[in-house]
DSSP file (Angstrom, degrees, kcal/mol; ACC not computed):
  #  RESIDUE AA STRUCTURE BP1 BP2  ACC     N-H-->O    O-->H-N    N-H-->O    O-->H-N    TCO  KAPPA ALPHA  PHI   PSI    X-CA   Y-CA   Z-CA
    1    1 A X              0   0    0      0, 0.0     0, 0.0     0, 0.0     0, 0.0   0.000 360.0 360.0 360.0 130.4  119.0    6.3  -50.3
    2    2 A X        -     0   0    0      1,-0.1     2,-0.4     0, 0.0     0, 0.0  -0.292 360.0-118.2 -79.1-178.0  116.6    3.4  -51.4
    3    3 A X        -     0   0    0      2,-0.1     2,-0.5     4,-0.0    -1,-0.1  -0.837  16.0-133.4-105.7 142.4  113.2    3.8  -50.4
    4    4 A X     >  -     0   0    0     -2,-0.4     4,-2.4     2,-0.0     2,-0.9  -0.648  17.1-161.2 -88.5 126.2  111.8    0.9  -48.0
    5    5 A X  T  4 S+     0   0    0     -2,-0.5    -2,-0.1     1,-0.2     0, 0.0  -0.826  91.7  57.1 -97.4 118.2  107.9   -0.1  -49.7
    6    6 A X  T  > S+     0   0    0     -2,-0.9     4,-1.2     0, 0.0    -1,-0.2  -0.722 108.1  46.4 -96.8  -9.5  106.9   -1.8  -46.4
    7    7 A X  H  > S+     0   0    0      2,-0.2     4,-1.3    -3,-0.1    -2,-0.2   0.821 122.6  33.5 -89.6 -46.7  107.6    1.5  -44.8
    8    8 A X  H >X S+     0   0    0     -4,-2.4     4,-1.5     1,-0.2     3,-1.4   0.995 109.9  63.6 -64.0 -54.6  105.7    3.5  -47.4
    9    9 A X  H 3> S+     0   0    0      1,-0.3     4,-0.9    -5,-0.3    -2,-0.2   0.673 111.1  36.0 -50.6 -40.8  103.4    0.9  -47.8
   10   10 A X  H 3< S+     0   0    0     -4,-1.2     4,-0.4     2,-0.2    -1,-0.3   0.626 113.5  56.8 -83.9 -10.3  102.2    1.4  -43.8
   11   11 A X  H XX S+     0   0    0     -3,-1.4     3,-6.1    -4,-1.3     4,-2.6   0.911 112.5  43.5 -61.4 -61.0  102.7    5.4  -44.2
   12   12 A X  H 3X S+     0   0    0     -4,-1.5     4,-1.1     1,-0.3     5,-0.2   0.845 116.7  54.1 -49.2 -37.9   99.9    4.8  -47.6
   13   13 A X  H 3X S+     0   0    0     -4,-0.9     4,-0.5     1,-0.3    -1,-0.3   0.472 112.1  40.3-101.1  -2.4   98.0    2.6  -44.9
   14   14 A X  H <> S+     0   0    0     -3,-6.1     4,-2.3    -4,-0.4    -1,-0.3   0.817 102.9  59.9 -84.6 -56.1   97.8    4.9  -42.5
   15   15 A X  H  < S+     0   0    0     -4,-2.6     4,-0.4     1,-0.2    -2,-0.2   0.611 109.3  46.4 -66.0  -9.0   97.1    7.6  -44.0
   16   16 A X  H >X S+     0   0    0     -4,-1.1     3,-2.2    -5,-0.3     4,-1.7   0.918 102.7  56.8 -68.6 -75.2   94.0    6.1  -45.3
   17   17 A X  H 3< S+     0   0    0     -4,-0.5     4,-0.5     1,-0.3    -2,-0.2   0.811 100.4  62.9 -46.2 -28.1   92.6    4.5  -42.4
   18   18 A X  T 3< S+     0   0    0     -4,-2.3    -1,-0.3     2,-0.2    -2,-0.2   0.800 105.0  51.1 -72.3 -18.4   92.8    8.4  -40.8
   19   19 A X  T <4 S+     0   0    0     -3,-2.2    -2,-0.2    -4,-0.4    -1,-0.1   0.928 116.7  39.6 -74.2 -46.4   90.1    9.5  -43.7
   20   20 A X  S  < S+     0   0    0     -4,-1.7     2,-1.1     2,-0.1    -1,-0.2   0.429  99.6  92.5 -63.0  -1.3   87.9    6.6  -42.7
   21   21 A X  S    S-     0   0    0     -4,-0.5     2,-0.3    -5,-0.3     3,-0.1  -0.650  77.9-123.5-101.9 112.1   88.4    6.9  -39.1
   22   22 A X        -     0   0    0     -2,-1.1    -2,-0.1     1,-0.1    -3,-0.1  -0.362  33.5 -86.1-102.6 149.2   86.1    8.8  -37.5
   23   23 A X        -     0   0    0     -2,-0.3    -1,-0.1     1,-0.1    -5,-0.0   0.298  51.5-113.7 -57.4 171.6   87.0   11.9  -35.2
   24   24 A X        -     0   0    0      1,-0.1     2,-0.2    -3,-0.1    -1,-0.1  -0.232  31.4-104.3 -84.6 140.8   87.8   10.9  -31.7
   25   25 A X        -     0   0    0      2,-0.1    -1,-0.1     1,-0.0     4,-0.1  -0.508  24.0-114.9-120.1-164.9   85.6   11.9  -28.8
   26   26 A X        -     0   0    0     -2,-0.2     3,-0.1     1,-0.1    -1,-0.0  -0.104  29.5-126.6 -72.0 179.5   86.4   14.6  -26.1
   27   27 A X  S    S+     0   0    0      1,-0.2     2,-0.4     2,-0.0    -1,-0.1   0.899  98.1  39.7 -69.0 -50.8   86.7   12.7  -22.6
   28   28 A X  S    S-     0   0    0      3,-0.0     2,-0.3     0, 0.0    -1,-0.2  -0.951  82.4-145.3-113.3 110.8   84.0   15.1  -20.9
   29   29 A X        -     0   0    0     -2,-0.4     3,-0.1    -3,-0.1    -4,-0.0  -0.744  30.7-103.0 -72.8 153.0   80.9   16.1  -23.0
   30   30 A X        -     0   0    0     -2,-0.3     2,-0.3     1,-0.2    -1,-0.1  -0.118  44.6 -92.9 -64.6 165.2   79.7   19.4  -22.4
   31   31 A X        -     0   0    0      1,-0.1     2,-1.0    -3,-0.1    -1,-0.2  -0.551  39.7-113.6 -85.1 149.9   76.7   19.7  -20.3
   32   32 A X        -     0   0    0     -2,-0.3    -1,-0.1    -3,-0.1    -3,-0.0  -0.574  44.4 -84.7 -80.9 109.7   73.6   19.8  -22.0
   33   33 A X        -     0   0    0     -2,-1.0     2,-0.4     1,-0.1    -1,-0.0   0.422  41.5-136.2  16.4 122.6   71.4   23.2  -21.8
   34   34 A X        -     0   0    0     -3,-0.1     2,-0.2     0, 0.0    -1,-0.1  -0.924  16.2-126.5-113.3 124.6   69.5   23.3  -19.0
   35   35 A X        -     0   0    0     -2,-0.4     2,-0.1     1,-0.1     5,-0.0  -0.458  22.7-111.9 -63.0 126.2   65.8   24.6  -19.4
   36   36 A X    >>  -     0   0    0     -2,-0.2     4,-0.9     1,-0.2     3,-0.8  -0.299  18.7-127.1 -59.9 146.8   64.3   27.4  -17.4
   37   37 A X  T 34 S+     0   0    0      1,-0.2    -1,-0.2     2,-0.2     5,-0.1   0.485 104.5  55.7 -68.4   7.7   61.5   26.6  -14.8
   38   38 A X  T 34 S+     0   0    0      1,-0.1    -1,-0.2     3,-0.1     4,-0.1   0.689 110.4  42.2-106.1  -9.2   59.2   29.1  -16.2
   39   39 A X  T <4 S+     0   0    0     -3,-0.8    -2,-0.2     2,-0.1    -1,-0.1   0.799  90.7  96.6 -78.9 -24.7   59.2   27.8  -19.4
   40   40 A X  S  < S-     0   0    0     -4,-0.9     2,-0.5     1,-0.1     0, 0.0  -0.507  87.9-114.1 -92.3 148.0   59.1   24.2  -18.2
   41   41 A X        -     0   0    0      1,-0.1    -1,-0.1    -2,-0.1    -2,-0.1  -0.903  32.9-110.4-144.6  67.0   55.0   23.2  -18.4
   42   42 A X        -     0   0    0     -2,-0.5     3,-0.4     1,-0.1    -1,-0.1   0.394  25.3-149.0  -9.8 110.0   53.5   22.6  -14.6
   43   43 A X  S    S+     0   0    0      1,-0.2    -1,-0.1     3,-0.0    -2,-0.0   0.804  97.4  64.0 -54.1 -21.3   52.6   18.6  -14.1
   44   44 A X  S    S+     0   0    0      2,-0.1    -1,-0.2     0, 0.0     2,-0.1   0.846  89.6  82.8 -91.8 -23.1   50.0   19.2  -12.0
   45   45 A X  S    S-     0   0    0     -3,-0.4     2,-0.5     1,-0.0    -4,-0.0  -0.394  70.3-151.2 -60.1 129.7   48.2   21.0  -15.0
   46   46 A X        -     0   0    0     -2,-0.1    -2,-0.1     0, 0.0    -3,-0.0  -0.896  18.5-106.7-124.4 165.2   46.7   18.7  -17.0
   47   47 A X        -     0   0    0     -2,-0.5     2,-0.4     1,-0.1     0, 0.0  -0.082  26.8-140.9 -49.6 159.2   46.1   19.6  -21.6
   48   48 A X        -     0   0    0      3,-0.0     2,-0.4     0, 0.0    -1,-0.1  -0.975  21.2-165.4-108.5 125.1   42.4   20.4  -22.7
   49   49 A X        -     0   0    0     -2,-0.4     2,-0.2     1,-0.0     0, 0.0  -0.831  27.6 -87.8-118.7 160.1   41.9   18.8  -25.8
   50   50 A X        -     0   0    0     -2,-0.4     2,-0.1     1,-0.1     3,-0.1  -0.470  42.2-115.5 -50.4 113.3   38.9   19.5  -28.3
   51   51 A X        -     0   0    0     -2,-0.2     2,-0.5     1,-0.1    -1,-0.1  -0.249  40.0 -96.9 -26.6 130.8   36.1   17.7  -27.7
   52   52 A X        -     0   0    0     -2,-0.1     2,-0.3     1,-0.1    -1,-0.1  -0.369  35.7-138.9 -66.0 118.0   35.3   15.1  -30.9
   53   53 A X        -     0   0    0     -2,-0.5     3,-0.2     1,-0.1    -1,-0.1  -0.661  13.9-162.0 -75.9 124.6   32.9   16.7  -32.9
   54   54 A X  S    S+     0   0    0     -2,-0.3    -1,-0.1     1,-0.2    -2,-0.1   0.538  78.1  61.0-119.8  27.6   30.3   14.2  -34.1
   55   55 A X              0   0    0      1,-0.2    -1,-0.2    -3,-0.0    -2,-0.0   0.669 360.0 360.0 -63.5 -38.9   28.8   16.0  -36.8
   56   56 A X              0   0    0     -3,-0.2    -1,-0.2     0, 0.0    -2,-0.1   0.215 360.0 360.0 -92.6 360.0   31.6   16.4  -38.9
């Protein structure tokens, strides 16, 4: 049985483009983590930062 080359020729050309091809994504991403509220860092609170020293 001959071999058909335009028929290999799109198997080779497939199979190539599926190494470049990059994988597909899911439909639904998962949800992302959700952070507790006691960890979470009160707005109402507001940083203390160093005072600038103007000695140094």
């Amino acid at each position: 049985m001959p071999i058909d080359p335009y028929a290999a020729l799109n198997a080779m050309l497939r199979a190539e483009a599926a190494r470049f091809t990059p994988p597909a994504r899911k439909a639904r991403p998962t949800a992302p983590p959700t952070v507790p509220d006691a960890a979470a860092e009160p707005e109402s609170e507001q940083k203390r930062t160093a005072p600038a020293d103007s000695a140094a």
